[in-house]
MILO-372555 format. One record per residue: y, x, z of N, C-alpha, C in turn; residue in one letter. Coordinates in steps of 0.1 Angstrom, whole numbers, plus 5000, padded with zeros to 4 digits. Example, Ala and Ser with C-alpha at 12.3 -4.5 7.8 and 13.67 -1.06 7.14 Angstrom:
494351325078495551235078496751325078A497851285071498951375071500051295079S
end
This chain:
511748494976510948544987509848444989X508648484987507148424998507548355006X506848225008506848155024505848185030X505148275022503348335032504148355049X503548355057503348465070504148585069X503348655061503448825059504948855054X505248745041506448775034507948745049X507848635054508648615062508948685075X507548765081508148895087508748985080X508449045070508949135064510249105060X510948975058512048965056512948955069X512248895083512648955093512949075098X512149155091512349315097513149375088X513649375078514249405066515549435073X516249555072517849585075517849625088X516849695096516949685112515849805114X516849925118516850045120515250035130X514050105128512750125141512350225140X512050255157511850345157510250395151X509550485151508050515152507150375158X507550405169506350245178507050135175X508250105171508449975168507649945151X507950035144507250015130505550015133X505650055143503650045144503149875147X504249835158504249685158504849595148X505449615142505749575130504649565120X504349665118503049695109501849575114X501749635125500249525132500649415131X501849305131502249195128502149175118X502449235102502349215089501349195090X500349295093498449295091497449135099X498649095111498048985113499448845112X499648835100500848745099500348615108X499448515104499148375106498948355119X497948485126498348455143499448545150X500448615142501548695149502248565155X502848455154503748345163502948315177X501248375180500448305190500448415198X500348535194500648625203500948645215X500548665227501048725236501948855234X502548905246503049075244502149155246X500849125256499849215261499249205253X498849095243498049105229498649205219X499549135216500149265205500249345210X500749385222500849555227499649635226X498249545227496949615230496649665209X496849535207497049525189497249685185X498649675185499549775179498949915186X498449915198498050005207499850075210X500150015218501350065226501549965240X502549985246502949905258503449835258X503649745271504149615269505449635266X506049695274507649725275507949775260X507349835252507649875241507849745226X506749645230506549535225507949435226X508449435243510349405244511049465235X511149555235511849665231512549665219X511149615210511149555196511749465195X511749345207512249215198513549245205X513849285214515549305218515949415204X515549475197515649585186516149455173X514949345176515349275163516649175165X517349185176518149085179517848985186X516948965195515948835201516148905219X516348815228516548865242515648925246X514048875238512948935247512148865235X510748915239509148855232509448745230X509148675242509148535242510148465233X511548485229512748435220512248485208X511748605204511348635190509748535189X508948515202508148425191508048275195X508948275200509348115195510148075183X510848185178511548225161510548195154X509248235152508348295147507348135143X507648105158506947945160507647835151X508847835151509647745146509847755127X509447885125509547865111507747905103X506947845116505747855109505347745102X504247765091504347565086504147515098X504247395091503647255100502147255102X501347285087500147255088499347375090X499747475098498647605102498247595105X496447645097495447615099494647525098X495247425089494747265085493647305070X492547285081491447265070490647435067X491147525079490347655084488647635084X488647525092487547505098486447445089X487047445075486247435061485547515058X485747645059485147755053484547855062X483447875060483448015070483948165065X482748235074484248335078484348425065X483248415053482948505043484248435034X484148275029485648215027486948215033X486548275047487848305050488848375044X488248485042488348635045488748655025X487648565020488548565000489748505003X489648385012491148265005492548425016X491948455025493048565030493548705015X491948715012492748834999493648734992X492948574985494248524977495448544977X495648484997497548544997497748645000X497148754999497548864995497848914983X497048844975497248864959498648784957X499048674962500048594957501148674963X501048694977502348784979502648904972X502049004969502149084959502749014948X502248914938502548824927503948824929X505048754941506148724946506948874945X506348994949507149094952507249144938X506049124931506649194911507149094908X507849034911509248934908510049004902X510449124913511449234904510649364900X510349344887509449464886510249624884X511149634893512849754893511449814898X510949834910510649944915509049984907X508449944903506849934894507750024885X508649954877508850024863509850164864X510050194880510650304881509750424888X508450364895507650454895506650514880X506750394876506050414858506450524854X508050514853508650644847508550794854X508550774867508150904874506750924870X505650844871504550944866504450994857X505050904849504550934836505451084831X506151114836506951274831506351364842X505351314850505051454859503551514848X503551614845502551694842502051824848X501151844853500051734858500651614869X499951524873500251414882499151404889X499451454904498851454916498751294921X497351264920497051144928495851174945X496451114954496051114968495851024969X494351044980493550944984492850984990X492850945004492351065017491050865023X489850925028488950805038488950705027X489750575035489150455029490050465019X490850575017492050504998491450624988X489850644995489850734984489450644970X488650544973488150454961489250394949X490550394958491750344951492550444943X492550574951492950674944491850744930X490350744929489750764925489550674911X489250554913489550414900491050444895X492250464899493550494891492850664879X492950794892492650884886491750844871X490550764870489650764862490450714853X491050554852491550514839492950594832X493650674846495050704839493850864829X493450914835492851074828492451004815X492650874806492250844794493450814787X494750844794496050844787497250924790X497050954804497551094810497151174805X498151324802497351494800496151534806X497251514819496751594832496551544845X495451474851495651394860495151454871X495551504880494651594893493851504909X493151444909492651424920492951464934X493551414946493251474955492251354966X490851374967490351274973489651354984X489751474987489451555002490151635004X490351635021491251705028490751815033X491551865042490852035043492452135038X491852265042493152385038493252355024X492152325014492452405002493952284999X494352175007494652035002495952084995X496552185002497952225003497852364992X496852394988496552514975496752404965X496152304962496152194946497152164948X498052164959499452054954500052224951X499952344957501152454951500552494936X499452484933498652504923499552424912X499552274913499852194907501852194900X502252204911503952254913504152344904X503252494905503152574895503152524881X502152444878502052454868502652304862X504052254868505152184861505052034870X504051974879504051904885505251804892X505751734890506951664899506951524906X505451484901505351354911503851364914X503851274927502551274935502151114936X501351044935500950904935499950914949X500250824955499350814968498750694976X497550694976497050554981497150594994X497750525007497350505018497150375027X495950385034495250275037494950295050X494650175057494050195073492550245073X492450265082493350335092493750475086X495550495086495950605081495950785086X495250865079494650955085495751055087X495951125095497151225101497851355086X496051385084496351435074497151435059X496951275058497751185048499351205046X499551255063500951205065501251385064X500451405066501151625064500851675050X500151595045500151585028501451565020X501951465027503451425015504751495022X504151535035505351605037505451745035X504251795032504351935022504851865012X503951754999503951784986505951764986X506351654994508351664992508951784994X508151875003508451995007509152064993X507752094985507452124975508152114959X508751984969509451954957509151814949X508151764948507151654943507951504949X508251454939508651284944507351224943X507051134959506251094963506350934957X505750894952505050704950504250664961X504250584965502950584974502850364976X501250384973500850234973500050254986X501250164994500150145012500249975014X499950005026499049825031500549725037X501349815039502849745044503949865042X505249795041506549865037506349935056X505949905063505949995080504650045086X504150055075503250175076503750335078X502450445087503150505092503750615079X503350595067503650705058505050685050X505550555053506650485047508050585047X508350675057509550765058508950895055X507850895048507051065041507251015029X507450895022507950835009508950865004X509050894987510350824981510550724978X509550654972509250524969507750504972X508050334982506750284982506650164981X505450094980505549934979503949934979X504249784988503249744995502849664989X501049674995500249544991499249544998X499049415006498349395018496449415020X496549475031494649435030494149325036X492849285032492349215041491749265057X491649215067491249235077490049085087X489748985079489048925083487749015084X487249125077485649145077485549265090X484649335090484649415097484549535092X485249555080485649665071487049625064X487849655063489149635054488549575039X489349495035489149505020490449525012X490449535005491749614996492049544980X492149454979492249334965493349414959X494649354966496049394966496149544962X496149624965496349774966495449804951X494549764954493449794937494449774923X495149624926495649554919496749614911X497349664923499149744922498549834913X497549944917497450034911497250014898X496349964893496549874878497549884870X498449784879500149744873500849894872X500950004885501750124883500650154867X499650194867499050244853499250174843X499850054842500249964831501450034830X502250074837503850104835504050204832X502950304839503150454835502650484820X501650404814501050404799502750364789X503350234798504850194792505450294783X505350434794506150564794506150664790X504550644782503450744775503850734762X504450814754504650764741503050764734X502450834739500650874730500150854740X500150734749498850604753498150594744X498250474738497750424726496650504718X497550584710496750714705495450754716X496050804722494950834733493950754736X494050604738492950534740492050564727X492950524714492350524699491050644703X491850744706490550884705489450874714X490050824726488650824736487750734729X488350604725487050474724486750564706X486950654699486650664689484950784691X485150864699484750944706483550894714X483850784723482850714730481750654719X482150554710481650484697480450634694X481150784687480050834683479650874689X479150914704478550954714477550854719X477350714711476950604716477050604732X478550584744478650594756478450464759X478550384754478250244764477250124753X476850064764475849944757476649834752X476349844737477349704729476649584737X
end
């Protein structure tokens, strides 16, 4: 396990039944690990956008008498030196050295690559394979789509919402579909979450790469795993999540007997089409 911030809530929260608004505070603590121990309750409550009493609720949920006993938990196992040497960098360096531990905590969680190499195998037998990506995860969902469609059959896009959203996933089903890959990202759009609960409807084992294991799409999942965003800028950035997806297409190509092949023909194809500048 991480000694990041992020990894040590999450190991906190690990085994301990929440409800809806407790995983939303949960969530908003993951997304701000390094000042979650400074916290007030009215802070996080405003955070998470819930109430105060709800913000109790949670730490009597986690085993802790109240707020105050869960963050002084929180206090006691933060380093020693938080924040030593912040005041080095401004806020554009902040905000990279924040993607790093994001990247490292990720690094720590493919420790056991069980679950990566068990999604691998689920996509790679779904034909076609529905990828989702609704607002800000359309870029994430869109960059996978592009490089798997060069070793995948059949790779279907879903990067807008609307009626027809629930026609491409029965469309897809029809025509032998069994898994759905999904980026979800903050802020998470309603429709995201009545998306996977048709496509399980349907039948479709859901993958899904979001920004925390208590995010709100986490119980619309068969399997998911997380990888954090940044939140220093005044737009999210998404290092982590870019990254996974990568590694899931590394695993699913694993599973492809005619990957390979496949690449062979594209770059053979590209070569006589002269597509790119040597």
């Amino acid at each position: 396990m991480s000694d990041s911030p992020a990894a040590r809530l999450q190991e906190l929260f690990e085994g301990h039944r929440l409800t809806p608004t407790q995983r939303r505070i949960a969530h908003s603590m993951v997304r701000r690990a390094a000042d979650a121990p400074f916290l007030s309750s009215v802070e996080l409550a405003e955070l998470a956008g819930v109430s105060q009493p709800s913000v109790t609720r949670f730490a009597v949920a986690l085993g802790f008498d109240g707020y105050p006993a869960l963050r002084k938990h929180l206090r006691d196992v933060a380093p020693a030196d938080r924040g030593a040497g912040e005041s080095e960098y401004n806020e554009y360096q902040q905000a990279v050295h924040a993607e790093v531990e994001n990247l490292r905590q990720l690094a720590d969680l493919l420790a056991d690559p069980g679950p990566v190499e068990r999604a691998g195998r689920v996509l790679a037998a779904s034909t076609p394979l529905l990828v989702l990506g609704l607002r800000a995860a359309s870029a994430q969902a869109k960059g996978f789509a592009y490089f798997a469609a060069k070793v995948h059959p059949d790779i279907r896009l879903l990067d807008e919402g609307g009626t027809m959203l629930a026609d491409r996933v029965d469309a897809a089903r029809r025509a032998g579909a069994s898994a759905l890959l999904c980026f979800a990202l903050p802020r998470h759009p309603k429709e995201v979450v009545e998306a996977l609960d048709y496509a399980r409807a349907a039948g479709l084992f859901v993958v899904t790469v979001a920004d925390s294991a208590f995010a709100p799409v986490a119980s619309h999942s068969d399997l998911l795993i997380p990888a954090a965003v940044g939140t220093g800028l005044a737009f999210d950035t998404a290092c982590a999540p870019m990254l996974l997806g990568r590694v899931l297409l590394e695993a699913m190509c694993d599973d492809l007997p005619d990957a390979q092949a496949r690449l062979e023909e594209f770059d053979g194809r590209a070569a006589a089409r002269g597509l790119f500048v040597e």
